[in-house]
C-alpha positions in Angstrom: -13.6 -22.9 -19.5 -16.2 -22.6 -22.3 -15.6 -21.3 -25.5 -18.1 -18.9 -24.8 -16.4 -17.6 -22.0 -13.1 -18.0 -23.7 -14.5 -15.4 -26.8 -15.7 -13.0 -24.0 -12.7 -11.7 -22.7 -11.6 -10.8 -26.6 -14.2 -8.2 -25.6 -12.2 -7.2 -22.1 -9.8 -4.4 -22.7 -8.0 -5.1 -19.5 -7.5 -9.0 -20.4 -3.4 -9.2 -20.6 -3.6 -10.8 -24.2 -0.5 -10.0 -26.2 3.1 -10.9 -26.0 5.7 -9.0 -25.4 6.5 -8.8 -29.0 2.9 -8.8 -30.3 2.7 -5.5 -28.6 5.9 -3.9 -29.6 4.4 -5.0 -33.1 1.3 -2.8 -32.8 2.6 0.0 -31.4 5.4 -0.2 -34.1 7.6 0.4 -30.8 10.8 -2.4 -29.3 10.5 -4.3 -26.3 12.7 -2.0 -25.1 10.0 0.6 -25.1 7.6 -1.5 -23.3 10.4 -2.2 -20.9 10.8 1.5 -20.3 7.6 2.3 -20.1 7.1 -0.7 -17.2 10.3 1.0 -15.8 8.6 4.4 -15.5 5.4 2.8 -13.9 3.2 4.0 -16.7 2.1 0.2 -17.4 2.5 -3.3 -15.6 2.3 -6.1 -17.4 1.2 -9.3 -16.0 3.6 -11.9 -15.9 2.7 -15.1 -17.3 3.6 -19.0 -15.5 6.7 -18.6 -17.4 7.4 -15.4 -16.5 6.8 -13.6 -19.6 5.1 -10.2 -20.1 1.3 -10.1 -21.4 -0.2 -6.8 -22.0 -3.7 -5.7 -21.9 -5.3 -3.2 -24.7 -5.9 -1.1 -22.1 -2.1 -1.2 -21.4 -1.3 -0.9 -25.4 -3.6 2.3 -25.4 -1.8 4.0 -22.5 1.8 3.0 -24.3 0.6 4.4 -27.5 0.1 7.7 -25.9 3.4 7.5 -24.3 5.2 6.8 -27.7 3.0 9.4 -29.5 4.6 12.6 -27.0 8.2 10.6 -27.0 7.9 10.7 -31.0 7.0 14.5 -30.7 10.4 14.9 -28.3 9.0 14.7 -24.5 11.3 13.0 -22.9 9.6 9.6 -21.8 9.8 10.3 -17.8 8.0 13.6 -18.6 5.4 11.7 -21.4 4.6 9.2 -18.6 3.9 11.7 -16.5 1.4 13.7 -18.8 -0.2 10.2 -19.6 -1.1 9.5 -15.6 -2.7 13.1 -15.8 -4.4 12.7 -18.4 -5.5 9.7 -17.6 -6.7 11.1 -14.0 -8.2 13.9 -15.6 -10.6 12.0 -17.7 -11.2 10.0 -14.5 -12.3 13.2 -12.9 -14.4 14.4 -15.5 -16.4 10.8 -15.6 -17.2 11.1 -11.4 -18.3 15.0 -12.6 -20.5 14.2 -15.2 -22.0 10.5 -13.7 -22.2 13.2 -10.3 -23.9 16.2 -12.1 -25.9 13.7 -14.2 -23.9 15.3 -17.4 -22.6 12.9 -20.1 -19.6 11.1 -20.0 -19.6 10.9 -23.8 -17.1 12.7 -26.0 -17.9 16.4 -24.9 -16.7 15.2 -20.9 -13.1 14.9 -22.9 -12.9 12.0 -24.5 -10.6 9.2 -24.5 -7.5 9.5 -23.2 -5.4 7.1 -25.2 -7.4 8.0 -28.7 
């Protein structure tokens, strides 16, 4: 693999590159959350050869919007749940507005993870 190449998937958002740990760092969460949260089917981390877990951005996004509602006192089943809808909603609004020829930009909703 060239370094090029290498570089270019810092760019992907759905590239699995943190630990386990790493990601429990920057979501100032425990493994034990992003056990939970695998648990619940909200996120699946790839496993590495060894078996470890390696989490996307993407991933961290979606888990950051988990722990946001579980800090506010949703329950983390529920907080998974509103996650996946939001997440399907803003889905929905991007097929609208790329089918209407409307913008997908902020106005369509946003991010879902912000």
């Amino acid at each position: 693999m060239t370094a090029e190449k290498s570089l270019g998937r810092l760019d992907d958002d759905d590239y699995p590159a943190y630990t386990m740990g790493r990601a429990a760092e920057i979501l100032g969460a425990t493994p034990a959350f992003l056990r939970a949260v695998g648990e619940a089917r909200l996120i699946t981390p790839l496993r590495s050869g060894g078996g470890h877990r390696r989490y996307s951005r993407y991933q961290l996004k979606i888990a950051a919007r988990a722990r946001e509602l579980v800090d506010q006192g949703t329950p983390l089943e529920a907080a998974c749940r509103i996650v996946i809808l939001e997440d399907q909603l803003e889905e929905a609004r991007r097929i609208n507005a790329r089918l209407t020829g409307g913008s997908d930009g902020p106005s369509a909703g946003g991010p879902v993870a912000g």
